[in-house]
GUMITI-479574 format. One line per field, with one value per residue (C-alpha): residue in one letter; x, y, z negated. Coordinates in pm, 1 decimal. Last residue first. Example, Ala and Ser with C-alpha at 12.3 -4.5 7.8 and 13.67 -1.06 7.14 Angstrom:
BEGIN
resn	[s | a]
x	[1367.0 | 1230.0]
y	[-106.0 | -450.0]
z	[-714.0 | -780.0]
***
This chain:
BEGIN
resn	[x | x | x | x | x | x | x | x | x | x | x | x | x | x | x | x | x | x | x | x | x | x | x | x | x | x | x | x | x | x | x | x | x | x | x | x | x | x | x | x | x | x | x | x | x | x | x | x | x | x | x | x | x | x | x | x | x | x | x | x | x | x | x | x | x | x | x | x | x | x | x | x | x | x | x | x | x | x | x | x | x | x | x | x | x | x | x | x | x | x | x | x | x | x | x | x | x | x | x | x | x | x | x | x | x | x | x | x | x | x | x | x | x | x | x | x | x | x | x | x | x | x | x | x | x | x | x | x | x | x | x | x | x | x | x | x | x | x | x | x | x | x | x | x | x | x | x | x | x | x | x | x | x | x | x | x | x | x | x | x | x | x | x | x | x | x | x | x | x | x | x | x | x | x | x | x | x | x | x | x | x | x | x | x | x | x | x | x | x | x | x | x | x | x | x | x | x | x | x | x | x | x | x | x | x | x | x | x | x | x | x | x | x | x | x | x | x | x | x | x | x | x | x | x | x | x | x | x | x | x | x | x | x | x | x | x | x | x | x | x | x | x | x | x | x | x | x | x | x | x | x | x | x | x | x | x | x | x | x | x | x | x | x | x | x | x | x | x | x | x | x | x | x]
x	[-1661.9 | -1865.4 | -1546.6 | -1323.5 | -1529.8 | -1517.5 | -1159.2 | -1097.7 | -1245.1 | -1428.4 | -1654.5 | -1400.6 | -1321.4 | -1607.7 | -1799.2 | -1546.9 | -1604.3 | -1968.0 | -1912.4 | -1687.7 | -1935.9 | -2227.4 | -2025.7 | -1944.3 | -2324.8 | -2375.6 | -2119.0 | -2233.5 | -2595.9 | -2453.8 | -2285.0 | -2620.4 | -2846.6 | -2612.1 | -2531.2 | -2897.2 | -3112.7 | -3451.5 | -3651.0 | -4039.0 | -4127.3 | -4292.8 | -4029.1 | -3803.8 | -3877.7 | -3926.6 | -3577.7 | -3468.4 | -3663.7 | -3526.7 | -3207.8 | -3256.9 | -3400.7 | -3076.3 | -2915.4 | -3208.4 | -3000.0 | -2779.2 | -3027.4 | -3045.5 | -2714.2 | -2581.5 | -2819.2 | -2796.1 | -2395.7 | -2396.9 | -2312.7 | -2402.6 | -2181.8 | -1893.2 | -2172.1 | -2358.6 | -2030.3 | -1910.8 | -2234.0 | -2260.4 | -1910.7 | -1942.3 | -2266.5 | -2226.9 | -1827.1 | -2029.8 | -2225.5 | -1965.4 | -1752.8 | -2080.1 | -2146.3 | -1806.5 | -1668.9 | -1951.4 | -2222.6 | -2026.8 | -1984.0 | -2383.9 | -2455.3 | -2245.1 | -2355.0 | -2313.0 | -2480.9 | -2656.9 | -2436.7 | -2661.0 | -2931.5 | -3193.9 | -3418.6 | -3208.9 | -2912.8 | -3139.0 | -2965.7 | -2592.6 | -2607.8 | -2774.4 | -2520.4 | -2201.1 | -2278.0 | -2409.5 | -2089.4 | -1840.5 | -2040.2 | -2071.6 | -1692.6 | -1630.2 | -1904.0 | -1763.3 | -1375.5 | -1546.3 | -1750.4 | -1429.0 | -1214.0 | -1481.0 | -1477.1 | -1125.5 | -1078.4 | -1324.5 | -1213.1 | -827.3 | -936.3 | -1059.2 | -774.2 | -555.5 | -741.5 | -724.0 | -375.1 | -229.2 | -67.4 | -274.6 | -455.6 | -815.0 | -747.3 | -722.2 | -1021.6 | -1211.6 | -1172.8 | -1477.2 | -1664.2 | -1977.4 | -1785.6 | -1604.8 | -1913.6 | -2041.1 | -1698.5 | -1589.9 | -1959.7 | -2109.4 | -1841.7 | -1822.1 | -2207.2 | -2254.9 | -2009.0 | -2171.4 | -2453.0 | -2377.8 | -2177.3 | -2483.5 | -2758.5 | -2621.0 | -2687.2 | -3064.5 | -3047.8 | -2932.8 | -3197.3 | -3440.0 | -3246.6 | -3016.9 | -3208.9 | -3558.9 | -3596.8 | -3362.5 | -3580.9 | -3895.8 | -3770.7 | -3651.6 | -3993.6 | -4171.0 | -4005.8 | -3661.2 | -3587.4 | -3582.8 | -3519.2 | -3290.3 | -3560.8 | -3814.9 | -3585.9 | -3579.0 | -3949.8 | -3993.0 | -4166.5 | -4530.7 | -4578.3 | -4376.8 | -4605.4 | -4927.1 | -4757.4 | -4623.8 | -5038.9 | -5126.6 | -4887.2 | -5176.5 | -5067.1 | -5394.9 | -5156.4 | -4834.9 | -4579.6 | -4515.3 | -4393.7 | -4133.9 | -3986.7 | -3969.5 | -3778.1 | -3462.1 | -3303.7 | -3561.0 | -3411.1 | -3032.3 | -3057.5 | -3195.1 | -2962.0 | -2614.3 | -2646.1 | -2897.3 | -2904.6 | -2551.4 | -2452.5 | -2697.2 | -2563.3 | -2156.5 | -2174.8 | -2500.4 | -2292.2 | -1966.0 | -2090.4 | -2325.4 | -2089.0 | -1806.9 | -1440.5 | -1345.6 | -1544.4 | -1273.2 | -995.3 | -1060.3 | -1077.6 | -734.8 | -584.9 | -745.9 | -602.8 | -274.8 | -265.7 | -329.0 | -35.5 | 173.2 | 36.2 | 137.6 | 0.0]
y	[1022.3 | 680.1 | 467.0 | 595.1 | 462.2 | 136.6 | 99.6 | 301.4 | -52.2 | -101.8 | -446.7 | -631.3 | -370.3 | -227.9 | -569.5 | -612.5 | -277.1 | -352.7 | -725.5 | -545.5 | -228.1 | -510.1 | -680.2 | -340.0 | -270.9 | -616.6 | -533.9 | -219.7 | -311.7 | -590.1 | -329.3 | -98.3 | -331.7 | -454.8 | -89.1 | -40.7 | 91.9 | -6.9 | -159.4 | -212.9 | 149.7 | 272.9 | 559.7 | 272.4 | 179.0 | 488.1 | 544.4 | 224.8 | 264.6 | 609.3 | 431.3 | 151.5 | 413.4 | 630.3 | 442.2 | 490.5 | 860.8 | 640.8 | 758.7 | 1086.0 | 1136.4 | 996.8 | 1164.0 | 1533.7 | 1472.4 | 1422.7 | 1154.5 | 868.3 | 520.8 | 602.7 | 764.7 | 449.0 | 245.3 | 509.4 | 612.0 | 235.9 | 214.3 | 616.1 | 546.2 | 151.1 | 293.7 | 629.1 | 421.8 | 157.9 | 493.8 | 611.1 | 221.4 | 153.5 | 466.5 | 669.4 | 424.0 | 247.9 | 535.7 | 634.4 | 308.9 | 339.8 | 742.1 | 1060.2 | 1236.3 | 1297.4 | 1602.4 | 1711.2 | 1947.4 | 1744.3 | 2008.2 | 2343.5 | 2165.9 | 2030.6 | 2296.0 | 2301.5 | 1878.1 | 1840.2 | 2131.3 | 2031.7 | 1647.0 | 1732.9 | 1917.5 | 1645.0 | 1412.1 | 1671.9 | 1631.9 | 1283.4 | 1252.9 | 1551.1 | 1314.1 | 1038.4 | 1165.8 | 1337.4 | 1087.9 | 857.2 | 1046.7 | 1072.0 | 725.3 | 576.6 | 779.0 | 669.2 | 280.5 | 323.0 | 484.1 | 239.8 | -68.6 | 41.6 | 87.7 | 446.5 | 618.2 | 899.6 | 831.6 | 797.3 | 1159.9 | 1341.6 | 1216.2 | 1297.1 | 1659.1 | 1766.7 | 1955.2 | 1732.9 | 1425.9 | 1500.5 | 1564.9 | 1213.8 | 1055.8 | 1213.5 | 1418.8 | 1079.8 | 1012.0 | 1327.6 | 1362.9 | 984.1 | 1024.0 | 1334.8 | 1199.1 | 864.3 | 1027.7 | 1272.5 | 1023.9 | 826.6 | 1082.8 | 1036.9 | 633.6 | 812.1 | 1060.6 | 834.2 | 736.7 | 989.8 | 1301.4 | 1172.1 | 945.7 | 1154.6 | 1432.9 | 1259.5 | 1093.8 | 1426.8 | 1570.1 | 1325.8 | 1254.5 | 1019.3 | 745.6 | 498.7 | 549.9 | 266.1 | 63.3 | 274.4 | 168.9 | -210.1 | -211.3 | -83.3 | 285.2 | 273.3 | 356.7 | 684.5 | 770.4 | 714.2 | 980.6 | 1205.9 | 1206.5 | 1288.1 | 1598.9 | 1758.9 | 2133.6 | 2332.9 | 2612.0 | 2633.8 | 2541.5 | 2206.1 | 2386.8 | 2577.6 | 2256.0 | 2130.7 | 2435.6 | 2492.9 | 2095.7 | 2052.7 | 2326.7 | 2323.3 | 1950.0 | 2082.7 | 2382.1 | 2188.0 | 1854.4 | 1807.8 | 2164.5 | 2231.3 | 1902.8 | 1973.1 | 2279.4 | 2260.8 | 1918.9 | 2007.7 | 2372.5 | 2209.4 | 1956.8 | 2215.3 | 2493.3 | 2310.1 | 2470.7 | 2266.2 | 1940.4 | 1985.0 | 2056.9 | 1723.9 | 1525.2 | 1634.0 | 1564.9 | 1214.0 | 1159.5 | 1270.9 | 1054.0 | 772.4 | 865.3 | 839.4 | 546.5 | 352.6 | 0.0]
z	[1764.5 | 1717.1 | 1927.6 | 1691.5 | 1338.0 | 1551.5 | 1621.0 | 1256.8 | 1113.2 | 753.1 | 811.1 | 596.5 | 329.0 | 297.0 | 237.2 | -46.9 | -128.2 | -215.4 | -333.4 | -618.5 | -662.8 | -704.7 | -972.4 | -1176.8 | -1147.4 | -1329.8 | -1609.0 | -1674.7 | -1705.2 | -1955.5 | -2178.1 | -2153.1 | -2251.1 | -2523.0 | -2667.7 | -2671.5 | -2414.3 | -2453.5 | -2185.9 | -2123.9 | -2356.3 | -2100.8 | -2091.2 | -2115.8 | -1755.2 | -1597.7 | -1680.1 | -1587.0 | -1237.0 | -1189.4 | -1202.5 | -959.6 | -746.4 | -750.2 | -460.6 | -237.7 | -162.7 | 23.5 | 379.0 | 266.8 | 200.2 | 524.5 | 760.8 | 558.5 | 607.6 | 978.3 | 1218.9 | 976.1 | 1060.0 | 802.5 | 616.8 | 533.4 | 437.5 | 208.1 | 88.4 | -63.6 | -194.7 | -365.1 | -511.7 | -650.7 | -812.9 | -955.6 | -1128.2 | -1258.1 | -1355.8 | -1549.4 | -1702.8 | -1905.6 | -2107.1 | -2043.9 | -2130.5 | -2425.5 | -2580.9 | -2588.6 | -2678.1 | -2982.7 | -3064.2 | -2978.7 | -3112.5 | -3430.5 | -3597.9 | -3897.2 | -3995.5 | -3747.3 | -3664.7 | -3680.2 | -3540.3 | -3247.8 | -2960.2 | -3161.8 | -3112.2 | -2751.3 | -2613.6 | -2734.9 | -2672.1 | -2333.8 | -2248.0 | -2343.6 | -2161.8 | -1852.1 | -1889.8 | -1879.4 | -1626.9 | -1418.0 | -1414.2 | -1350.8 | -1061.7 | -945.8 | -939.3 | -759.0 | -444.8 | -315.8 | -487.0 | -248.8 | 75.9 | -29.2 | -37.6 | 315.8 | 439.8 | 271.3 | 392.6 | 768.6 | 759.0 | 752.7 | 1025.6 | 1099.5 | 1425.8 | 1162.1 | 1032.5 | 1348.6 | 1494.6 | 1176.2 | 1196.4 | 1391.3 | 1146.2 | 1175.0 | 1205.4 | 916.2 | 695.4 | 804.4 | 722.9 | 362.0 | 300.1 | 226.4 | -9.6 | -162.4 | -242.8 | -350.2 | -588.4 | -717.1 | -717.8 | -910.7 | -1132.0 | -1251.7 | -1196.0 | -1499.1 | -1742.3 | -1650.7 | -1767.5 | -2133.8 | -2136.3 | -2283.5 | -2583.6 | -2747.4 | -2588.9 | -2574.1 | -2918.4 | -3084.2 | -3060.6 | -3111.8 | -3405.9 | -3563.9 | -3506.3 | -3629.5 | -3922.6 | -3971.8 | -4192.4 | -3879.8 | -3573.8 | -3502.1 | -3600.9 | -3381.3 | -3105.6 | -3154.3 | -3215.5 | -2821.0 | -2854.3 | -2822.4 | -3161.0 | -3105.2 | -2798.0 | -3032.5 | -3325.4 | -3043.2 | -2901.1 | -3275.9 | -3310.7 | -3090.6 | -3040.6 | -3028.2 | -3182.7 | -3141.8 | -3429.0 | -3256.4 | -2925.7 | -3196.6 | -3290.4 | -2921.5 | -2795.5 | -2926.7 | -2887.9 | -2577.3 | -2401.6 | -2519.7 | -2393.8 | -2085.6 | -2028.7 | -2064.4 | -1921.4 | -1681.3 | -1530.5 | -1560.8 | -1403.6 | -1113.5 | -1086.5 | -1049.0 | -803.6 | -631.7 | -515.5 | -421.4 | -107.2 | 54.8 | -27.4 | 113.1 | 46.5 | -232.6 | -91.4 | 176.9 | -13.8 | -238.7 | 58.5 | 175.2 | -169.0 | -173.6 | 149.2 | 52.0 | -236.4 | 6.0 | 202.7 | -50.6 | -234.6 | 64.1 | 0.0]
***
């Protein structure tokens, strides 16, 4: 493997989504949305939605018994307000957090053939010479650093933001916790691993960036379904739910790039310019 011209790959890549508004723009707001101003939200807000009047505390009381019994044990010792708090921004938002290494994975890698084509700069990178595995394997790192690297620190921002915004209700740091650990540590980069592979394969046959996103976009589903999921209280994330979801999605990424690797040829990507 040359490492050298791999790293300038990545570097290449990273220029690119640096000077893309369509690429750079999703990556700094949808972070900031999910994990700064929401938890801030709900932290600030839910106590003083409780104060209104005509609020019904006796729909939270029948959507707390409909929590799975493995939840409400964790929740236990703790009023309504606290539970509900914990409930959404330890529990429920914890399938959201993965959306944000999965999109910005998916972003960069659809953006690093597609978006090439587009701008007309792809020719020159396939007659570079690099083997077909090292270009390939330099698109997938060019995207995944990133999406770890904004999970790490969207982590770092949620925790910040979910702890100052519920101070006033819970009186005590709360978050993070186990499963919480084991989801960034072991589950984001798995995430952003199934968005990058997939987009990577879909854009390197997309000819623009809108085609190749939209089309990996049915990446998230699985997610949406988890969060939908313990919303009906059918799942529950605990550290072992989310341990084994890691393991499975690390499984699909292998047979993913696997497939990448053997169906992955500049002859054909040549022949689409």
């Amino acid at each position: 493997m040359n490492w050298r011209a791999m790293r300038a790959i990545i570097r290449r890549d990273l220029l690119g989504v640096s000077r893309s508004k369509g690429v750079l723009l999703p990556i700094i707001i949808v972070p900031l949305v999910i994990m700064v101003l929401i938890p801030l939200g709900v932290g600030l807000l839910m106590p003083i939605l409780s104060d209104v009047p005509g609020f019904d505390m006796g729909d939270m009381d029948l959507f707390i018994a409909q929590m799975p019994e493995a939840m409400l044990a964790e929740l236990e010792g703790l009023d309504d307000m606290q539970t509900l708090i914990v409930a959404f921004l330890v529990y429920f938002f914890a399938p959201m957090y993965l959306i944000l290494p999965l999109m910005v994975a998916s972003v960069i890698a659809a953006d690093s053939f597609a978006g090439e084509k587009e701008r007309k700069t792809l020719e020159a990178l396939v007659y570079t010479p690099t083997t077909d595995l090292e270009l390939f394997a330099g698109k997938l790192l060019s995207a995944w650093l990133p999406a770890g690297a904004v999970a790490i620190i969207g982590f770092v921002a949620y925790a910040l933001s979910t702890n100052i915004g519920a101070w006033g209700t819970m009186g005590r740091v709360f978050f993070p916790n186990l499963m919480w650990i084991v989801l960034v540590l072991w589950v984001a980069p798995a995430a952003a691993g199934l968005g990058l592979s997939s987009m990577v394969l879909v854009s390197a046959r997309a000819n623009t960036f809108q085609e190749a996103y939209q089309i990996g976009g049915v990446v998230v589903l699985p997610i949406v379904m988890l969060m939908v999921g313990q919303a009906m209280g059918v799942v529950y994330f605990g550290a072992g739910l989310v341990a084994a979801l890691g393991a499975v999605l690390w499984i699909i990424d292998a047979l993913l790039i696997w497939l990448g690797v053997r169906t992955f040829q500049r002859s054909e990507i040549i022949a689409r310019l």
